[in-house]
C-alpha positions as CSV (number, residue, x, y, z in Angstrom):
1,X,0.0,0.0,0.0
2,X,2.9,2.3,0.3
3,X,4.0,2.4,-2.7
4,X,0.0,3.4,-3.7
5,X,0.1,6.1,-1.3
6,X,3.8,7.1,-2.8
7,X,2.4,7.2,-6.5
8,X,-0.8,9.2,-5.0
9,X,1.3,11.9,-3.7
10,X,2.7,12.9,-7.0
11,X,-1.0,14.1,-8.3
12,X,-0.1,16.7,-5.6
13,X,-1.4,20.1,-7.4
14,X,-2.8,18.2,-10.2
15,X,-6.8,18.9,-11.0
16,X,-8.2,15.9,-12.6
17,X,-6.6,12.4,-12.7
18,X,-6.6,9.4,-14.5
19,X,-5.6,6.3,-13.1
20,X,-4.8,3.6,-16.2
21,X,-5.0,-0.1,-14.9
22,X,-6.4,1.3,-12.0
23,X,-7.3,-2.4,-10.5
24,X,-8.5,-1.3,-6.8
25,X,-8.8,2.7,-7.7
26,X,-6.7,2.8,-4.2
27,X,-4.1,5.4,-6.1
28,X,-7.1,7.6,-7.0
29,X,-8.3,7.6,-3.7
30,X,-5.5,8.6,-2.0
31,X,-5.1,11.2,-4.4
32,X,-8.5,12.8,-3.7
33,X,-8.4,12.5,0.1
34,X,-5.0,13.5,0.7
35,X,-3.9,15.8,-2.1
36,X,-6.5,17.9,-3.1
37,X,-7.1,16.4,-6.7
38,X,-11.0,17.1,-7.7
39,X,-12.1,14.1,-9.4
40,X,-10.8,11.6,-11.3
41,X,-11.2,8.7,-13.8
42,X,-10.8,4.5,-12.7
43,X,-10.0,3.0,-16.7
44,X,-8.9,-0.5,-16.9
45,X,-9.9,-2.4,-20.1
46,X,-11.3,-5.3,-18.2
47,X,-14.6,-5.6,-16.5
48,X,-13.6,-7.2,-13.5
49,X,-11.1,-4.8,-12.3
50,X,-13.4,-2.1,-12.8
51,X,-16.3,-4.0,-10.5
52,X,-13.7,-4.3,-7.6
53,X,-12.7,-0.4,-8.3
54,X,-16.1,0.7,-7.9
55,X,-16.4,-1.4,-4.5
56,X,-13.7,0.7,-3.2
57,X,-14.8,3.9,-4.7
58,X,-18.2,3.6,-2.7
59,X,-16.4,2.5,0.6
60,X,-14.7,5.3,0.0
61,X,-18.2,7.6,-0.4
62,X,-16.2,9.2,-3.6
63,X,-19.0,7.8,-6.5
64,X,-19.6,11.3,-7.4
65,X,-15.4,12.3,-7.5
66,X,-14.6,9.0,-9.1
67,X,-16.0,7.7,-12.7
68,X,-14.8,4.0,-13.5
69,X,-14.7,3.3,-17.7
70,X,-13.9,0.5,-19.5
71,X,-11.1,1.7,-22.2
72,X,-8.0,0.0,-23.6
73,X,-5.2,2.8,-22.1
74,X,-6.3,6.3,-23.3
75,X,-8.8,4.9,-26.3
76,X,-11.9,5.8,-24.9
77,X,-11.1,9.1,-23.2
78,X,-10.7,12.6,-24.4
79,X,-7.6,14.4,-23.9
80,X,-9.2,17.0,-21.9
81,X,-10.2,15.2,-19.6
82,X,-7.6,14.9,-17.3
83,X,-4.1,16.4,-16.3
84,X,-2.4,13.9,-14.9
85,X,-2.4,10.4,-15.9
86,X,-1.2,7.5,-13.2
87,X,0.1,4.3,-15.0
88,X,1.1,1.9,-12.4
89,X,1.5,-2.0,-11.8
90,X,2.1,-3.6,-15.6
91,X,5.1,-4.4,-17.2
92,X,7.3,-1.5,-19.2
93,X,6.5,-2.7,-22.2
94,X,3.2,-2.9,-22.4
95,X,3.1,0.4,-20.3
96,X,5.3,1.8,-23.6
97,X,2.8,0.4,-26.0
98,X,-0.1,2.1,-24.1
99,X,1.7,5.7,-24.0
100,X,2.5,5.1,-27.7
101,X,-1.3,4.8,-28.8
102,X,-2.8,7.4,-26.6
103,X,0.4,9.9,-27.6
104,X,-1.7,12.9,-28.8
105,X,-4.1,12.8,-25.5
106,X,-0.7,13.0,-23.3
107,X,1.4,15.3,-25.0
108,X,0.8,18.1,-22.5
109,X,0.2,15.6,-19.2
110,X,2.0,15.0,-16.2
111,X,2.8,11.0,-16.2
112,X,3.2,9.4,-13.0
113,X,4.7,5.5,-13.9
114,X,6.0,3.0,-12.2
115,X,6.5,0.1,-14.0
116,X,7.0,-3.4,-12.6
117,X,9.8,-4.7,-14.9
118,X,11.6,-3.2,-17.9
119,X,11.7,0.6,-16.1
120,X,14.7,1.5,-18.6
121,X,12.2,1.2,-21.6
122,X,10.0,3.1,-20.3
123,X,12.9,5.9,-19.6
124,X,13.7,5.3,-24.0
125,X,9.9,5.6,-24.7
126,X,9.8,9.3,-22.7
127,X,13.2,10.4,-24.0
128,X,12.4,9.8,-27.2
129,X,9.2,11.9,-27.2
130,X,9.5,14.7,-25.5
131,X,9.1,14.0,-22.1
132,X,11.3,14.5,-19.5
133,X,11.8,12.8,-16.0
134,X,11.3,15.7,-13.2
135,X,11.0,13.4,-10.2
136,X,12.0,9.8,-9.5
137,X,12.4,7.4,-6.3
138,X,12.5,4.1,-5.4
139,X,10.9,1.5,-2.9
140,X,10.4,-2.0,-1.6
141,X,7.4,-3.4,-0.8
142,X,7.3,-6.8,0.3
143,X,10.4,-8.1,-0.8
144,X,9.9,-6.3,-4.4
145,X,11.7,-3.0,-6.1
146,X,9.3,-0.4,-7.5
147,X,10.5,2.6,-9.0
148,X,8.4,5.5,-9.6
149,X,9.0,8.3,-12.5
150,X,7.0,11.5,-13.2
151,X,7.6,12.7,-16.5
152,X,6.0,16.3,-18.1
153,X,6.4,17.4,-21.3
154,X,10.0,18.9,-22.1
155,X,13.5,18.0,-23.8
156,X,16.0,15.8,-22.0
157,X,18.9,14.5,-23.2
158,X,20.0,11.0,-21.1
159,X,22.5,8.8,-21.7
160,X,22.9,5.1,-21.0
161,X,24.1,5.4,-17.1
162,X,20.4,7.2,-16.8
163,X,18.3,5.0,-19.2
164,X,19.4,2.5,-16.9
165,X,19.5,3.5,-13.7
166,X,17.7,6.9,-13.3
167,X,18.9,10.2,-13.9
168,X,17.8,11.5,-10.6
169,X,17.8,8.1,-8.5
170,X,21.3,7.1,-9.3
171,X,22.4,10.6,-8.0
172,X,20.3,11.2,-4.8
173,X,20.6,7.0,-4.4
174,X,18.0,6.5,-1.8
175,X,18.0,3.6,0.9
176,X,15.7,1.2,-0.7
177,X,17.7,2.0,-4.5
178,X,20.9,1.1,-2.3
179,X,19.3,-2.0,-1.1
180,X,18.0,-3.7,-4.5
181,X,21.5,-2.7,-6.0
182,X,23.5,-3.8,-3.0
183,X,21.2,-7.3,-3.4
184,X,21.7,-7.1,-7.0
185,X,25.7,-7.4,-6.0
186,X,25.4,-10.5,-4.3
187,X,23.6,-12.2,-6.2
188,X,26.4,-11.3,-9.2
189,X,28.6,-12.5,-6.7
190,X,27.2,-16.0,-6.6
191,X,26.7,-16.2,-10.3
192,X,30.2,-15.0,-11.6
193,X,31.5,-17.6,-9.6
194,X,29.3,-20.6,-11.4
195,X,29.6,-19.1,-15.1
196,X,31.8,-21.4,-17.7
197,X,31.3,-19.2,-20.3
198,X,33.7,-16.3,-21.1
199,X,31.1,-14.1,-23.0
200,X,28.7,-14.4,-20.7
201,X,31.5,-13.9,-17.9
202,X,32.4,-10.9,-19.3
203,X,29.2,-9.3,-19.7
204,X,28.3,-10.3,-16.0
205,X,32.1,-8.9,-15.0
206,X,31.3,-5.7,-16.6
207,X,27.4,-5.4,-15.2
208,X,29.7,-6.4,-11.7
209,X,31.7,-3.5,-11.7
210,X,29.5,-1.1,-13.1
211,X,27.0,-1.2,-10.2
212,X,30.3,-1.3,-7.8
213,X,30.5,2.2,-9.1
214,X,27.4,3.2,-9.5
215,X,26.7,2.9,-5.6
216,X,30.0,4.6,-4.5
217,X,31.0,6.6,-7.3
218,X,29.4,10.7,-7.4
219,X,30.1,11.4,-10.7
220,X,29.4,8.9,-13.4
221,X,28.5,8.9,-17.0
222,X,28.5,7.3,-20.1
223,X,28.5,8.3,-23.8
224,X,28.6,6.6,-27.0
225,X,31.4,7.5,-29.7
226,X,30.3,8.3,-33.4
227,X,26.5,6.9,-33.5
228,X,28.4,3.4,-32.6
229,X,28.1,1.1,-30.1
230,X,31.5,1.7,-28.7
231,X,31.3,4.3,-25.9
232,X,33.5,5.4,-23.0
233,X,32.5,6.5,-19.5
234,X,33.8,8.9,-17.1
235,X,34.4,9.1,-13.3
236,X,35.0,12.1,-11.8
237,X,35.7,12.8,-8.3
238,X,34.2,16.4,-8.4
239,X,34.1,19.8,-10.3
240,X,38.0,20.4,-9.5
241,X,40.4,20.1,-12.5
242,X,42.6,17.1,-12.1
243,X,44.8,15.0,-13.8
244,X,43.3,12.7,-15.8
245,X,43.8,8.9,-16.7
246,X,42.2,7.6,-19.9
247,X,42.3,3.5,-19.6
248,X,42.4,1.9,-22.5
249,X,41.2,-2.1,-21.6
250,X,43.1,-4.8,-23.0
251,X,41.2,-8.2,-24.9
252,X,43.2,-9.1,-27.7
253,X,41.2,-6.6,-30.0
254,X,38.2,-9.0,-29.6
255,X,36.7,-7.6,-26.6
256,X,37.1,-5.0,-23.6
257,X,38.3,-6.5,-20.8
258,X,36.2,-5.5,-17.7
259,X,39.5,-6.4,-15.2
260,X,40.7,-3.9,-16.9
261,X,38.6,-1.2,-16.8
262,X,36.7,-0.3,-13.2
263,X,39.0,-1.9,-11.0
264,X,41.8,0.2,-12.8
265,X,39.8,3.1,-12.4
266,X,39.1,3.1,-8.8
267,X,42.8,2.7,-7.9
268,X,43.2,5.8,-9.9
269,X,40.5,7.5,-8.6
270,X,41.4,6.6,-4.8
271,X,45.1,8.6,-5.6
272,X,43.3,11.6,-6.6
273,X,42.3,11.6,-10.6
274,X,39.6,11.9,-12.6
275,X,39.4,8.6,-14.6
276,X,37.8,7.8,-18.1
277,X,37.0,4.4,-19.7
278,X,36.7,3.7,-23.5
279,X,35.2,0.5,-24.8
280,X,36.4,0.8,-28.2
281,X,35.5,-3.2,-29.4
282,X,31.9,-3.6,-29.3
283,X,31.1,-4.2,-33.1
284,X,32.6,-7.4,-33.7
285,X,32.9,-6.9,-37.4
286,X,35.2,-3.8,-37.2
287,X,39.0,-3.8,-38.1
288,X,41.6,-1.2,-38.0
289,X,41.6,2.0,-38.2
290,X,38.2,2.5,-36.3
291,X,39.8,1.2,-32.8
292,X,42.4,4.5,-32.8
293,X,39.6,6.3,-34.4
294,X,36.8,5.8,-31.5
295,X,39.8,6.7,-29.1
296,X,40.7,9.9,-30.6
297,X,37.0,11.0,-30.7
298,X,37.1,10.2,-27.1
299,X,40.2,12.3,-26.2
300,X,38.7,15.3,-28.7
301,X,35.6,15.1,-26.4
302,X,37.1,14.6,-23.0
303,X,39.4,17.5,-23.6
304,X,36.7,19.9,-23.7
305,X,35.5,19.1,-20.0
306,X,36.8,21.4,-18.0
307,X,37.5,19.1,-15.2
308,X,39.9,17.9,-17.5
309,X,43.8,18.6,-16.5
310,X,46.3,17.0,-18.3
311,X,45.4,14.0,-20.5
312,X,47.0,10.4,-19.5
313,X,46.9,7.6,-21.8
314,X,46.6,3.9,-19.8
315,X,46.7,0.6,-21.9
316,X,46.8,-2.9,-21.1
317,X,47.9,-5.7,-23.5
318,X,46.5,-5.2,-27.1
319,X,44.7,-2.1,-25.6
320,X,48.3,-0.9,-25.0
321,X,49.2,-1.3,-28.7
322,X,45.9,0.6,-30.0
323,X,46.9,3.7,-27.4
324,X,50.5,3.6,-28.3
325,X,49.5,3.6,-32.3
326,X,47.2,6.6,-31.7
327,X,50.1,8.7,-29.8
328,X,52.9,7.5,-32.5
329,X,50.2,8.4,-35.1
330,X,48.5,11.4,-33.7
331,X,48.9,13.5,-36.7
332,X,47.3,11.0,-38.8
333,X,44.8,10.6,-36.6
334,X,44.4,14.8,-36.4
335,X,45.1,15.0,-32.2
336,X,47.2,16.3,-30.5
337,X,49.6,14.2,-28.6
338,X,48.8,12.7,-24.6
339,X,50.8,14.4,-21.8
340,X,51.8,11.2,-20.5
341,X,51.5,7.7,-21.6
342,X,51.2,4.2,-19.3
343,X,51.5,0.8,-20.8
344,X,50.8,-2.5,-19.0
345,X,52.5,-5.6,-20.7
346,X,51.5,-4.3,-24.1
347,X,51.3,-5.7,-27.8
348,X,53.9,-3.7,-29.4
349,X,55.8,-5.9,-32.4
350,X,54.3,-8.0,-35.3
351,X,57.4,-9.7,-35.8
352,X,56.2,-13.1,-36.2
353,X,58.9,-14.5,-33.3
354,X,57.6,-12.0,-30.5
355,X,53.9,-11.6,-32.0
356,X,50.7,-11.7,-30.3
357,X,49.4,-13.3,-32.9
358,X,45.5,-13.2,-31.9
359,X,45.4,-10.0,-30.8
360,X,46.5,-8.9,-34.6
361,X,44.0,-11.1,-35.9
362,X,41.2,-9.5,-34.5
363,X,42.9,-5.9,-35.7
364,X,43.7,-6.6,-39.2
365,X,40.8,-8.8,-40.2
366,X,40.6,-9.0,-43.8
367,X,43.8,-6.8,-44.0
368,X,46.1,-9.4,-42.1
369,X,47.9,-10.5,-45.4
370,X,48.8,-7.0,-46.0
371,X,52.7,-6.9,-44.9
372,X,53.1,-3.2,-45.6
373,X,50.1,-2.9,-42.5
374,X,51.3,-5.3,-40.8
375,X,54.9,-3.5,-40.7
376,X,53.7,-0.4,-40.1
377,X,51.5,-2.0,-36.7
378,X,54.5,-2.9,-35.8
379,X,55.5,-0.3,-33.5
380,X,59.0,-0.4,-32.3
381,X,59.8,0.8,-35.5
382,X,57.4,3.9,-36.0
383,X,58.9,5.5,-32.5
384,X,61.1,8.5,-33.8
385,X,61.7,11.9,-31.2
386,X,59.0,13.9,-32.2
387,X,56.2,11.3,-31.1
388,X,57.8,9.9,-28.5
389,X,56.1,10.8,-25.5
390,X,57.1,10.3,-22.2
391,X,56.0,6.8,-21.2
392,X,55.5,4.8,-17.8
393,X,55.9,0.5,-19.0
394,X,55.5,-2.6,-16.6
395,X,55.2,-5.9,-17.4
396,X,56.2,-9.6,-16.2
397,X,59.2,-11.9,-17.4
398,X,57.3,-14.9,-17.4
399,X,54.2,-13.5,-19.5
400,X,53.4,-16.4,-21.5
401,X,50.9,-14.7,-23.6
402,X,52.5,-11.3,-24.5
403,X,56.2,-12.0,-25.0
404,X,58.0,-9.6,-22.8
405,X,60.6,-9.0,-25.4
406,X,57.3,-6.6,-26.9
407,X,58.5,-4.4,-24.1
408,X,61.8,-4.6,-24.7
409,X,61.8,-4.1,-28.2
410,X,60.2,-0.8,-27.3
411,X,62.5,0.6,-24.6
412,X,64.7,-0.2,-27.3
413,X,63.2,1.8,-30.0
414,X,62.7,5.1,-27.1
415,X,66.1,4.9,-26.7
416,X,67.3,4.6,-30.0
417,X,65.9,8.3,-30.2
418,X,66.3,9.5,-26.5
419,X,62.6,8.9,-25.4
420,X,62.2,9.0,-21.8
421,X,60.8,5.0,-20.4
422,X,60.5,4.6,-16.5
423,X,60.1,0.2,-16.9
424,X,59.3,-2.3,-14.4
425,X,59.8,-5.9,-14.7
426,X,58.7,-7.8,-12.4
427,X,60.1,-11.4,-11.9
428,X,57.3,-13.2,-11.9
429,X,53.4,-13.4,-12.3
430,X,51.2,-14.1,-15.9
431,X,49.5,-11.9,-18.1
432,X,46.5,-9.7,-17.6
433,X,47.1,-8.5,-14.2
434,X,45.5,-5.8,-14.3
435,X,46.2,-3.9,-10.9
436,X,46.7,-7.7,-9.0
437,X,44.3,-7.4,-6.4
438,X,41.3,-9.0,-5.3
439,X,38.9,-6.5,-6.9
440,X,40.4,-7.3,-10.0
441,X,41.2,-10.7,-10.0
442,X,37.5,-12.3,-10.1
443,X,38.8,-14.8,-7.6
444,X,41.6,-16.5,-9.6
445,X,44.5,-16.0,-6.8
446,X,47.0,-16.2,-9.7
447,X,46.3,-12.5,-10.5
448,X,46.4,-11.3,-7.4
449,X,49.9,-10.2,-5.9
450,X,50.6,-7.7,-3.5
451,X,53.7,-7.2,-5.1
452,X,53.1,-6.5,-8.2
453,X,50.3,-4.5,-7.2
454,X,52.8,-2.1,-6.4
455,X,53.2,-0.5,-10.1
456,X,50.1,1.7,-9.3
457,X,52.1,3.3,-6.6
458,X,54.8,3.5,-8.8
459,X,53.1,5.0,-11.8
460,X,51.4,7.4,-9.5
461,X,55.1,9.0,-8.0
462,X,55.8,9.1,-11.5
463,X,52.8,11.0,-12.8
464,X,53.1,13.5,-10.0
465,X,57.4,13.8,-10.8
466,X,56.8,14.0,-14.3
467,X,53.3,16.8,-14.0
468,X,55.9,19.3,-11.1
């Protein structure tokens, strides 16, 4: 019942309401004994709903304030018949479909919804007519999550962080909202450690972290890149101008690994910077160039936030490559050059003894036979002075997937032309280590090591040296 008497309150101010589904008319009741609303209508386009409404309505002694009618969604009223129109208790998408066929009788409505399941389509459906979200909470009622949006007519631009979570709830997070994501956790918890399957894995990793964040983080959004799927997100710690990191996840340019993406991000974040994300590999089809070229979007766009400081690049593995081929490139690529540039165990050479041979697969594609590209992608030899930029590289000796001698071959090519490398090599530990601790391990112990964990430390004394 509270969450009837939390929808009712909306119609605060509202003259004349009708209640859609109405089932027990209990919303409409509240709404004319507590909040002032004149009269309303009970519409449900079943009979037997509409009998057990009008039972209530005459307990209620409201018969001559409340008129039940039987109408599929808006069909059978007129659209001045009401301001305010309650849609509560059905599923999102069949609460979609009824706002879509009674569009011209709501255009200038207030909406109060709360939708059972699918919430996030309804948040498309109102963005993508003119509607905008002015008020939004969240409650449980017997063990179930309701969340409650009223929309009035007006522009709003959201992006996926609010589709999906709220634009005002994820932001003012209240305790119930905490709750259901806090369960929500858990539950991920138990199911990431039963999944066999790395797609799915991932997909549950990433879902994982991104509610991690979303329930500590103030400041988080998310924005796709070029009308693509690809998108990055930012974190920022507040309105002050600070340093920035922009991670670059590794995944043999087949996927964006989620180990190395929040969990990165948070370590940052806990030593003071802002932090942004891209996931540059969501279109399997793709091949080189676009990888570089939904990266430099993302750096041309980030650079314009003014929270912004200096820009500095962070890639792991075959994400280390694509960052490093966009700062040796820049001028191609029309950017200007990163202040700063971190590589973890990174795909640097194509030479067929030292190659990671997947990961340039998944780049070239259809191009892979093409030496000239595949020389050029090889990029110990495109580092010269001009595009060297100062660079911050760790890695392991025993990394059986990436041959350390990648790294190598770069310091090499940096000091060849008098580029300035600060390198750790640690003497042990695999690949994909991401920041080696438990947050970013997903439980597999062999990526967890306190002392290796240590490079974040060590990058940061460097960032701050190197930024005096």
């Amino acid at each position: 019942m509270e969450r009837l008497k939390k929808i009712a309150s909306y119609t605060k101010g509202s003259r004349v309401v009708c209640d859609i589904g109405c089932d027990h008319a209990y919303a409409l009741i509240f709404a004319i004994k507590e909040y002032d609303v004149s009269c309303g209508f009970a519409v449900d386009i079943a009979e037997g709903p509409l009998k057990n409404a009008l039972k209530m309505i005459e307990q209620a002694k409201l018969e001559d304030k409340i008129k039940t009618i039987q109408s599929d969604g808006f069909t059978a009223l007129n659209k001045d018949m009401f301001d305010t129109a309650i849609i509560a208790g059905m599923g999102g998408i069949l609460m979609c479909s009824i706002l879509a066929q009674g569009l011209e009788k709501i255009r200038d409505k207030t909406l109060i919804l709360e939708a059972n399941q699918d919430t996030s389509k309804v948040r498309e459906f109102l963005a993508s007519h003119d509607f905008k979200i002015v008020e939004e909470t969240a409650l449980i009622e017997e063990d179930k999550y309701y969340e409650i949006l009223v929309a009035k007519p007006g522009h709003a631009s959201y992006n996926p962080y609010d589709i999906a979570y709220g634009p005002i709830i994820r932001k003012t997070k209240p305790e119930d909202f905490l709750k259901h994501y806090q369960k929500k956790i858990e539950q991920l918890t138990s199911i990431l450690k039963q999944v066999k399957n790395i797609t799915k894995k991932q997909e549950k990793l990433k879902e994982f972290f991104e509610i991690n964040f979303l329930l500590e983080c103030k400041s988080m959004e998310q924005e796709y890149i070029l009308n693509t799927k690809n998108y990055y997100r930012t974190y920022f710690l507040d309105e002050i101008k600070r340093p920035t990191i922009l991670i670059v996840p590794g995944g043999a340019y087949k996927y964006t690994s989620p180990r190395e993406s929040e969990p990165v991000a948070q370590e940052f974040l806990k030593r003071g910077y802002h932090a942004v994300i891209i996931n540059y590999r969501e279109v399997p089809e793709e091949s080189y160039p676009l990888f570089g070229k939904y990266i430099a979007q993302t750096i041309q766009l980030v650079r314009k936030d003014p929270r912004v400081g200096k820009l500095i690049g962070l890639g792991f593995s075959a994400g280390g490559h694509c960052i490093l081929e966009l700062c040796l490139h820049h001028k191609d690529y029309q950017i200007s050059q990163l202040d700063l540039l971190m590589l973890g165990y990174p795909v640097i050479s194509s030479q067929k003894e030292i190659a990671h041979m997947e990961s340039f697969k998944h780049l070239l594609k259809h191009q892979e036979a093409d030496s000239n590209l595949r020389k050029y992608l090889s990029l110990e030899k495109e580092v010269t002075k001009e595009n060297a930029v100062d660079l911050f590289l760790w890695g392991t000796v025993s990394d059986a997937s990436v041959s350390v001698m990648n790294s190598l071959k770069l310091i090499e090519a940096y000091h060849s032309v008098g580029g300035n490398v600060e390198y750790h090599l640690f003497p042990f530990g695999g690949h994909g280590l991401s920041v080696a601790n438990a947050y970013s391990s997903e439980g597999d112990k062999e990526k967890e090591s306190a002392y290796i964990a240590r490079w974040v430390d060590f990058a940061d004394v460097w960032i701050k040296e190197k930024l005096k």
